[in-house]
TORKOL-4160 file (C-alpha; in steps of 0.2 Angstrom, whole numbers, padded with zeros to 4 digits, m for minus):
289
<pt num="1" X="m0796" Y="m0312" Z="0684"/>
<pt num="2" X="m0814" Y="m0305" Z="0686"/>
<pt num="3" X="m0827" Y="m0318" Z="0694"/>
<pt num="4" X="m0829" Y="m0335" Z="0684"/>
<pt num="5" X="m0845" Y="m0333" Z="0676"/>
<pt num="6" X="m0841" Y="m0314" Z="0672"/>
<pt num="7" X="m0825" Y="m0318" Z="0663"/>
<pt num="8" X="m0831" Y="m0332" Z="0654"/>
<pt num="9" X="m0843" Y="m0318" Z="0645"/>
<pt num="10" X="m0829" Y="m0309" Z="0639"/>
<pt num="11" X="m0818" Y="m0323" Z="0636"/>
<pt num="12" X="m0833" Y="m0328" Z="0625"/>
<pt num="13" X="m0831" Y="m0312" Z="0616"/>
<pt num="14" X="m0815" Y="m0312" Z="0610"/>
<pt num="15" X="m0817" Y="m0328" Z="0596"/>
<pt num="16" X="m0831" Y="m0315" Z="0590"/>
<pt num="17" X="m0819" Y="m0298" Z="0591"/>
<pt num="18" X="m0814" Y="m0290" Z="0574"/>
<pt num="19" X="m0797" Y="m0287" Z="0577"/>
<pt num="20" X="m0782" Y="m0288" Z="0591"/>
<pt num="21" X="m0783" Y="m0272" Z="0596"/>
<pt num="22" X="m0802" Y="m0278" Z="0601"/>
<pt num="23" X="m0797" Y="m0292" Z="0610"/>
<pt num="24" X="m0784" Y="m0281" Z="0619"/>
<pt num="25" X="m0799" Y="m0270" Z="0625"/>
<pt num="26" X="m0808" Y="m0286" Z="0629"/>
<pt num="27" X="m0793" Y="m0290" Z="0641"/>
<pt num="28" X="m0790" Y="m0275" Z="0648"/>
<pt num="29" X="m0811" Y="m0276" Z="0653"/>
<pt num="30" X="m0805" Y="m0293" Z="0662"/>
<pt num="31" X="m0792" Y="m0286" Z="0671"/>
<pt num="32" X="m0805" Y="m0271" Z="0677"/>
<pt num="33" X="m0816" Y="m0283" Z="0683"/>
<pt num="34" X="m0804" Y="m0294" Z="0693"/>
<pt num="35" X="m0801" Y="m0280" Z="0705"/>
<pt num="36" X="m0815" Y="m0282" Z="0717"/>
<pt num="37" X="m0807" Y="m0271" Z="0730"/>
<pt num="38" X="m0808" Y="m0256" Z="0719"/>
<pt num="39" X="m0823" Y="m0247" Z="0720"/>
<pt num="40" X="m0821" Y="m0238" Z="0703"/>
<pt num="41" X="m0819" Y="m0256" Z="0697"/>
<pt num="42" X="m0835" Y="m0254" Z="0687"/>
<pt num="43" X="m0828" Y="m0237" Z="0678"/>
<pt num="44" X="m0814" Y="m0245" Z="0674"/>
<pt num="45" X="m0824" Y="m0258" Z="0666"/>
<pt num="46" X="m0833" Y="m0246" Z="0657"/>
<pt num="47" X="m0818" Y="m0239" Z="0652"/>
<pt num="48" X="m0813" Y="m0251" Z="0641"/>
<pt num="49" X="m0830" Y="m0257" Z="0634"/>
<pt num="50" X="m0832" Y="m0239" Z="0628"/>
<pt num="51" X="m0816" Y="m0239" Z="0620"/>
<pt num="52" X="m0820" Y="m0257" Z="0612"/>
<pt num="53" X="m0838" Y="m0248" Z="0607"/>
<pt num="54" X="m0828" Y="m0233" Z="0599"/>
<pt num="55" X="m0814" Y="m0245" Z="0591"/>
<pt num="56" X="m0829" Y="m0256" Z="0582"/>
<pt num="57" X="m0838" Y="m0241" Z="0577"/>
<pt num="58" X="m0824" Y="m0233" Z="0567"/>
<pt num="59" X="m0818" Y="m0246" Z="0558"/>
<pt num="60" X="m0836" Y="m0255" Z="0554"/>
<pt num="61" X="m0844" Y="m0239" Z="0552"/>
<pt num="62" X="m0835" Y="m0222" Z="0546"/>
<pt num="63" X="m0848" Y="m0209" Z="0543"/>
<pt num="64" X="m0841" Y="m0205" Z="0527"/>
<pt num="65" X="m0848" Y="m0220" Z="0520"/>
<pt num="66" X="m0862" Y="m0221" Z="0532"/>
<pt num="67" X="m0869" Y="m0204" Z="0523"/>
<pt num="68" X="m0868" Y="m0212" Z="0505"/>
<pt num="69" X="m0880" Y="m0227" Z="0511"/>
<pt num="70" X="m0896" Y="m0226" Z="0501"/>
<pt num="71" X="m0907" Y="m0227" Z="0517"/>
<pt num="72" X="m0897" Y="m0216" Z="0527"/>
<pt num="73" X="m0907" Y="m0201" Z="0532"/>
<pt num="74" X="m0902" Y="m0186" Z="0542"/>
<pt num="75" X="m0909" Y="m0185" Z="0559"/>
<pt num="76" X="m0897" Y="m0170" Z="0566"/>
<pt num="77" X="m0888" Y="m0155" Z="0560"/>
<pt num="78" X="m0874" Y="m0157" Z="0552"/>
<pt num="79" X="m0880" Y="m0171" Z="0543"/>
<pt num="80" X="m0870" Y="m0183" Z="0555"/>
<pt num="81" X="m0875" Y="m0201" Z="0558"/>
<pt num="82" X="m0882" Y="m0204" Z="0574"/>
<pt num="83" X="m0877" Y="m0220" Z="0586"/>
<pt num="84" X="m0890" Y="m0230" Z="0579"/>
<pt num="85" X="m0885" Y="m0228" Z="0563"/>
<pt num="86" X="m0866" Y="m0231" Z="0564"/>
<pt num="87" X="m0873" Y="m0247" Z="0572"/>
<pt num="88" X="m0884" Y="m0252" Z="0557"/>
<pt num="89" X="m0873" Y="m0250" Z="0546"/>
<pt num="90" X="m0858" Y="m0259" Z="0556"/>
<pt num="91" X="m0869" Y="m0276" Z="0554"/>
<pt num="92" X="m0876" Y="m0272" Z="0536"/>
<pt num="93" X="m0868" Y="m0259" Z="0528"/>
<pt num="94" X="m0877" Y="m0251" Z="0514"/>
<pt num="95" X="m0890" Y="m0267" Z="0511"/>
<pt num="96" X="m0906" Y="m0263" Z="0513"/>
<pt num="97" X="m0918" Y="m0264" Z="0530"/>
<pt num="98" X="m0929" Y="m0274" Z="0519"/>
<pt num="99" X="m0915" Y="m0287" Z="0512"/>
<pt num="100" X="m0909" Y="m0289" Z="0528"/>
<pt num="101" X="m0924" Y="m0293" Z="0536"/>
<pt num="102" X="m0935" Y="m0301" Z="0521"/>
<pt num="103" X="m0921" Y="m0311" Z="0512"/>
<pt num="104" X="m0908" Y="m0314" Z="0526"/>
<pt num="105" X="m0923" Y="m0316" Z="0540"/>
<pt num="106" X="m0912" Y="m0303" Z="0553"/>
<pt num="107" X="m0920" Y="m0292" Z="0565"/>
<pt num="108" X="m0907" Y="m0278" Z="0569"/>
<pt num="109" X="m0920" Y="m0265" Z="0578"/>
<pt num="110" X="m0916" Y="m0276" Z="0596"/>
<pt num="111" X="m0900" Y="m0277" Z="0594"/>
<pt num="112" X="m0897" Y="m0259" Z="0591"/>
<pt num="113" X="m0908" Y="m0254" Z="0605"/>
<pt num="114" X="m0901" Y="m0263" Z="0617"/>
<pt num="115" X="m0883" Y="m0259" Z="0611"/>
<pt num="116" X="m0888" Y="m0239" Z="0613"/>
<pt num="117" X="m0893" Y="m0243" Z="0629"/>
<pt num="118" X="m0878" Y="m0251" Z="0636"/>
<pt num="119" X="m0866" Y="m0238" Z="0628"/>
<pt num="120" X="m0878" Y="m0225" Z="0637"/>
<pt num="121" X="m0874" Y="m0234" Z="0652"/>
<pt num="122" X="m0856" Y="m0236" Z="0648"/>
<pt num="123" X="m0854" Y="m0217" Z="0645"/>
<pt num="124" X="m0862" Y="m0214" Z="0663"/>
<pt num="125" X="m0849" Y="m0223" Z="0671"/>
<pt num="126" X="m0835" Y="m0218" Z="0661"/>
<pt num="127" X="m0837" Y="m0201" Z="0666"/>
<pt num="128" X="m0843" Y="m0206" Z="0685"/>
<pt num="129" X="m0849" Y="m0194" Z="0696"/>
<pt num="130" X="m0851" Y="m0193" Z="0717"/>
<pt num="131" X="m0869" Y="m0197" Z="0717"/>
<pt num="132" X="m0868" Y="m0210" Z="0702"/>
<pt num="133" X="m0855" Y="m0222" Z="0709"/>
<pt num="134" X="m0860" Y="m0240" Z="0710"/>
<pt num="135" X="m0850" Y="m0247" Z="0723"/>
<pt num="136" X="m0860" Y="m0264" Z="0726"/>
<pt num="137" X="m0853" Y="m0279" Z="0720"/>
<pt num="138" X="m0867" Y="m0288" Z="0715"/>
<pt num="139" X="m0874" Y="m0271" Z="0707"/>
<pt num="140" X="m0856" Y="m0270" Z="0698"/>
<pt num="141" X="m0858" Y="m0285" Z="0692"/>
<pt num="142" X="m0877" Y="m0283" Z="0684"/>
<pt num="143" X="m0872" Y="m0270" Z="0675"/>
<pt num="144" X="m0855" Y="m0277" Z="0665"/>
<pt num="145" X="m0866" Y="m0291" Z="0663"/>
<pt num="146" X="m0877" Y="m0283" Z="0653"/>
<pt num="147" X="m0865" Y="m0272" Z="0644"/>
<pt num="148" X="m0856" Y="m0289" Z="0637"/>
<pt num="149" X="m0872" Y="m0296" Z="0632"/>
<pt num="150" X="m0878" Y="m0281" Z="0622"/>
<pt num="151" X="m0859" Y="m0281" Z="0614"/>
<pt num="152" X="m0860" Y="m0299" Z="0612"/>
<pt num="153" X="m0876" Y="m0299" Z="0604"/>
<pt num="154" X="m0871" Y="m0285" Z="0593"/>
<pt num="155" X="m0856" Y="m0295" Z="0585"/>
<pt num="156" X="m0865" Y="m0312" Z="0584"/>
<pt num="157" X="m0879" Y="m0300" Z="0573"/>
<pt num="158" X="m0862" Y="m0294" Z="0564"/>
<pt num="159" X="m0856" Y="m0313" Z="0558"/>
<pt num="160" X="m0874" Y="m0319" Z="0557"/>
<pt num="161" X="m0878" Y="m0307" Z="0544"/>
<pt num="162" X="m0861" Y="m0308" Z="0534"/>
<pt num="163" X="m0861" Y="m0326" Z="0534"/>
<pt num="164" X="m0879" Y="m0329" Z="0527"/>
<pt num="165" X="m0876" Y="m0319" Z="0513"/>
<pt num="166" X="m0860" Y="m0327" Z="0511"/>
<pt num="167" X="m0871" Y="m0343" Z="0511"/>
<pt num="168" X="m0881" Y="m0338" Z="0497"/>
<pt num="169" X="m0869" Y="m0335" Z="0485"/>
<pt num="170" X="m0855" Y="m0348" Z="0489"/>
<pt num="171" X="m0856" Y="m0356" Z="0475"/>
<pt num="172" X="m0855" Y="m0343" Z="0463"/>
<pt num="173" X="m0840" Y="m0334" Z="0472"/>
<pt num="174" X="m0829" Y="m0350" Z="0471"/>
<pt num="175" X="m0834" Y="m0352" Z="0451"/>
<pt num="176" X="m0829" Y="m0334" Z="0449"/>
<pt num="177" X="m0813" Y="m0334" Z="0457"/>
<pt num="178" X="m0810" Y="m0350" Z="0449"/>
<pt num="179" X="m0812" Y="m0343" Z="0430"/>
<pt num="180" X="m0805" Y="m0328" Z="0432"/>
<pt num="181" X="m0787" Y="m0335" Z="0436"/>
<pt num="182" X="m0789" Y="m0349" Z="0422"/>
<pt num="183" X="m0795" Y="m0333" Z="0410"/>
<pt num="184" X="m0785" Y="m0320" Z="0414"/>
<pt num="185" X="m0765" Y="m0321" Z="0412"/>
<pt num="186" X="m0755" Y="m0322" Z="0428"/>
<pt num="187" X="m0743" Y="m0306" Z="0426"/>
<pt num="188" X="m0733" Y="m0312" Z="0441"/>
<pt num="189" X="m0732" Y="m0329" Z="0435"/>
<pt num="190" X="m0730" Y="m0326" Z="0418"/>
<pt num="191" X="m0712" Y="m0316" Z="0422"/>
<pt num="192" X="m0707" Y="m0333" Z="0429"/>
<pt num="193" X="m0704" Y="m0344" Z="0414"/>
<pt num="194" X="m0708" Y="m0343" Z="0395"/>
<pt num="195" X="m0724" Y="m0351" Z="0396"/>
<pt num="196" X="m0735" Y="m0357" Z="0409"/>
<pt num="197" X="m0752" Y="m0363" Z="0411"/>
<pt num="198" X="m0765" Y="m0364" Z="0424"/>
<pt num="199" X="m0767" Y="m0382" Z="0426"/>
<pt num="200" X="m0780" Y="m0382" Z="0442"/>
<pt num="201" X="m0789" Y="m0370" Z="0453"/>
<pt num="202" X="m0793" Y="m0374" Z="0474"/>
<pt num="203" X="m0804" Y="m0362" Z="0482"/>
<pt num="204" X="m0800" Y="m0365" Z="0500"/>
<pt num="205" X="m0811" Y="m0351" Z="0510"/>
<pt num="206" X="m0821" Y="m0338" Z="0505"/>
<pt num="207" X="m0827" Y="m0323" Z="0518"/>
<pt num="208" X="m0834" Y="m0306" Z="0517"/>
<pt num="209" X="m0822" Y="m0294" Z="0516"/>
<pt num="210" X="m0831" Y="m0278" Z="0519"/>
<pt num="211" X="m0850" Y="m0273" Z="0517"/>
<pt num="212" X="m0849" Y="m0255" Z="0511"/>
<pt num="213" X="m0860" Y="m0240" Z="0507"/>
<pt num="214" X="m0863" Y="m0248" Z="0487"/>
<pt num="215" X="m0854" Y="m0264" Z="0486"/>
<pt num="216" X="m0850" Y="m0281" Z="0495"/>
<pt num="217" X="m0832" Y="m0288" Z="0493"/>
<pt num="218" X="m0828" Y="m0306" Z="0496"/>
<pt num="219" X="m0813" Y="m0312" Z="0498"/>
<pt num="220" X="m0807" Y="m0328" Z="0490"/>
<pt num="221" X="m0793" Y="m0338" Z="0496"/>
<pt num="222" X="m0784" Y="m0355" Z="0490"/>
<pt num="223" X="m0771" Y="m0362" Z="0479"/>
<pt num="224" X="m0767" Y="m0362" Z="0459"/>
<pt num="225" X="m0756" Y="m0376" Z="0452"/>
<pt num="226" X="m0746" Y="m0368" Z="0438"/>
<pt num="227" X="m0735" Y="m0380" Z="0426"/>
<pt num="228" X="m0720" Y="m0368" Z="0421"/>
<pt num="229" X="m0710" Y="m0371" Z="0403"/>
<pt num="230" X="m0693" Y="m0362" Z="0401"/>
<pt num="231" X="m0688" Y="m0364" Z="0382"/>
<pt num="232" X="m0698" Y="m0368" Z="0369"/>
<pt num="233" X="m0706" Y="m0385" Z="0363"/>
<pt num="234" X="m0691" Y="m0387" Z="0352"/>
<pt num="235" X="m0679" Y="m0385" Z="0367"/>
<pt num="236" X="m0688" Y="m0397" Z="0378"/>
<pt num="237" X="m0686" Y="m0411" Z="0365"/>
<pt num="238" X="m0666" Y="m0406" Z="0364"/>
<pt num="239" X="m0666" Y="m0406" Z="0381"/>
<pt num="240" X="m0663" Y="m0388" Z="0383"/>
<pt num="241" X="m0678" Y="m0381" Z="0391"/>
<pt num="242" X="m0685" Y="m0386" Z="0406"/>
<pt num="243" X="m0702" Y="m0391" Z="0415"/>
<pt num="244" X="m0709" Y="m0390" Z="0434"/>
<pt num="245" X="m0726" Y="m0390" Z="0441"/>
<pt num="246" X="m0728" Y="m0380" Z="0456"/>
<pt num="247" X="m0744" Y="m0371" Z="0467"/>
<pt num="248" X="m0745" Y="m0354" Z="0475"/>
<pt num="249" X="m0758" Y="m0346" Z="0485"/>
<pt num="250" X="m0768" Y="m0332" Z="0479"/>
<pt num="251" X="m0783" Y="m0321" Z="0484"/>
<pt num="252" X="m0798" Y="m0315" Z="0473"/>
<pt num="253" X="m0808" Y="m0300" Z="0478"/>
<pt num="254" X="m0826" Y="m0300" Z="0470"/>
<pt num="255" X="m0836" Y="m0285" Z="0471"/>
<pt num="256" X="m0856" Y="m0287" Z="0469"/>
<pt num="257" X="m0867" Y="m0272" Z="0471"/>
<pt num="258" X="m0879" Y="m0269" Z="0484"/>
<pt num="259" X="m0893" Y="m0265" Z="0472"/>
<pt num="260" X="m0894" Y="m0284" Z="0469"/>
<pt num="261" X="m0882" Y="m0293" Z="0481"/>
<pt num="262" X="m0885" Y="m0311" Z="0475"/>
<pt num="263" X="m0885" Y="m0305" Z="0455"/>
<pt num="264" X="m0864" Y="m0309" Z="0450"/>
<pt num="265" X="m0869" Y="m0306" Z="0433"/>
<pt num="266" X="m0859" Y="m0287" Z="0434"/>
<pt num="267" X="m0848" Y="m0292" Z="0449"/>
<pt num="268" X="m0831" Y="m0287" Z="0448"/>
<pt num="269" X="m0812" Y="m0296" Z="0451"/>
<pt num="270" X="m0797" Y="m0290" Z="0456"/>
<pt num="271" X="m0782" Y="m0304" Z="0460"/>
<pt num="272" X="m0764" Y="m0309" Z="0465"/>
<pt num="273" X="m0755" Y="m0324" Z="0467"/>
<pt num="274" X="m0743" Y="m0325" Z="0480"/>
<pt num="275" X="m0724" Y="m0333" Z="0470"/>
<pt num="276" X="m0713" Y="m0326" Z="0484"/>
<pt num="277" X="m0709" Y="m0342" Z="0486"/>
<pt num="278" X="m0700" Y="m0346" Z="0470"/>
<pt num="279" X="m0693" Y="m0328" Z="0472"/>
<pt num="280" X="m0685" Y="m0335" Z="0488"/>
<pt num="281" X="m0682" Y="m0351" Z="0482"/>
<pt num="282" X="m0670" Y="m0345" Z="0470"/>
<pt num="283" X="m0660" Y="m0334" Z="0479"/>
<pt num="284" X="m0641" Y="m0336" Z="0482"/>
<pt num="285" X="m0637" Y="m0349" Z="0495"/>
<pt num="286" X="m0627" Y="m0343" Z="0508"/>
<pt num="287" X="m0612" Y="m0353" Z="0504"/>
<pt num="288" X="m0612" Y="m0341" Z="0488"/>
<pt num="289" X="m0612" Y="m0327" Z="0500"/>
C-alpha cells in the first residue's frame, strides 16, 4: 500500500465517506499511492480524489437544488453554481450563512477555501503536462497530503454540521415519530388481523437524511410492538379468535423547514413499518411444496 503515514489518511477517510462507491475511490487513491516506482504516481492520485471530489458533489449538491437556495446568488452566466457553492451547499444545504455560523457555531469559509484549492491542484495533475510533473517523492507526498486533509476536513465539516442540528432537536424528532405511529393507523399492519393496537413505540436512531434547498428531513428508526386480534371479543372468549404480540421495525421521515429549523410545530411525517416478516413467516413450508 501507499507509505504508512499516507495511508492512514485515507484509511481515515473512508469511516467519514458518504457511500461505497466513495470508499471505492478512496481505495483506488491508496493503491495510486502505493506505487512509488511510478512517476505519474501522483496523477494517478489525483485521479481518483477528483473523481471522489466529483462523486460527493453530485450527490451532496445537484445544481438544481443549489439554484433554489434562498442565499444562492448568481456569480456567472448561465446562472450556474460555482465550486464554492456546490461546496456550501454540500455541508448545509439551504440553511442560512447566519444559522450555520450564529446558532450551530460553524465556520465554512476555511473549509471551502482550502477545498477549492486542493481540487485546483487536483485538476492540475489530472490533466499533467511535460513541464508540471512532480516526480519527487517527498514532493508527491506533500501534495496528496494536503489534498486528504482538505477532503477530510470537508466531510468532518459535513457530519459536524448535520449532527449539531441533529442534536438540538433530538428530542422532539423521537416524540414525533413516536405519536405519529401511536395516532395514525398502520395500513400495512392493520391488513394483518381484525384488530390491532400500537402497544409501545422504541425510537432506536435518529439521523439527517438530507439537508435540502427548503427542507431538512430526518430519519427515524426503531421498533413498534403491535398486539394483533383475529376475531372478535366474542370469538376470543369461545375460543375462536386468536391473540399474539409481535414488533417490527419501521422508519419515520420528518420534514422541518429551513425557515425555522428547530420550529416542528409544521413539520411533516411520512412512515412505514417493515411486517415482511410475518409475510414470510406464513408462507408455505417447503414440506407443503
Amino acid at each position: 500500500m501507499a507509505l504508512p503515514w499516507l495511508n492512514d489518511q485515507l484509511a481515515a477517510l473512508k469511516p467519514k465517506a458518504i457511500d461505497d462507491f466513495s470508499r471505492t475511490t478512496i481505495t483506488g487513491a491508496q493503491h495510486a499511492l502505493a506505487d512509488v516506482a511510478n512517476p505519474l504516481r501522483l496523477n494517478f492520485f489525483s485521479t481518483a480524489m477528483r473523481i471522489l471530489f466529483e462523486h460527493m458533489m453530485g450527490t451532496l449538491a445537484p445544481v438544481d437544488q443549489v439554484v433554489q437556495t434562498e442565499w444562492f446568488v448568481s456569480e456567472r452566466e448561465g446562472n450556474a453554481p460555482t465550486r464554492g457553492q456546490r461546496i456550501v451547499f454540500a455541508i448545509q444545504g439551504g440553511l442560512s450563512d447566519e444559522f450555520v455560523k450564529d446558532t450551530l457555531q460553524i465556520d465554512i469559509a476555511p473549509i471551502r477555501q482550502r477545498l477549492i484549492k486542493a481540487v485546483d491542484n487536483l485538476s492540475k495533475h489530472v490533466h499533467g503536462r511535460e513541464d508540471a510533473i512532480i516526480e519527487g517523492h517527498d514532493e508527491q507526498d506533500t501534495a496528496a497530503s494536503g489534498t486528504i486533509e482538505a477532503l477530510g476536513n470537508f466531510l468532518d465539516t459535513y457530519h459536524e454540521c448535520r449532527s449539531t442540528i441533529l442534536n438540538a432537536i433530538q428530542q422532539e424528532l423521537d416524540d414525533a415519530a413516536v405519536d405519529t405511529l401511536l395516532s395514525d393507523t398502520i395500513l400495512e399492519v392493520d391488513e394483518l388481523a381484525t384488530h390491532h393496537s400500537v402497544e409501545e413505540v422504541y425510537v432506536g436512531d435518529t439521523s439527517v437524511r438530507s439537508i435540502g434547498a427548503h427542507f431538512i428531513t430526518y430519519r427515524a428508526t426503531g421498533s413498534v410492538a403491535i398486539g394483533l386480534q383475529w376475531g372478535s371479543n366474542s370469538d376470543l372468549r369461545r375460543g375462536d379468535g386468536a391473540e399474539a404480540d409481535l414488533s417490527f421495525p419501521f422508519y419515520c421521515d420528518i420534514q422541518v423547514s429551513l425557515d425555522d429549523p428547530l420550529n416542528m410545530a409544521f413539520s411533516a411525517t411520512n412512515y412505514s413499518v417493515d411486517v415482511s416478516s410475518w409475510r414470510d413467516g406464513m408462507g408455505p413450508d417447503d414440506d407443503d411444496l
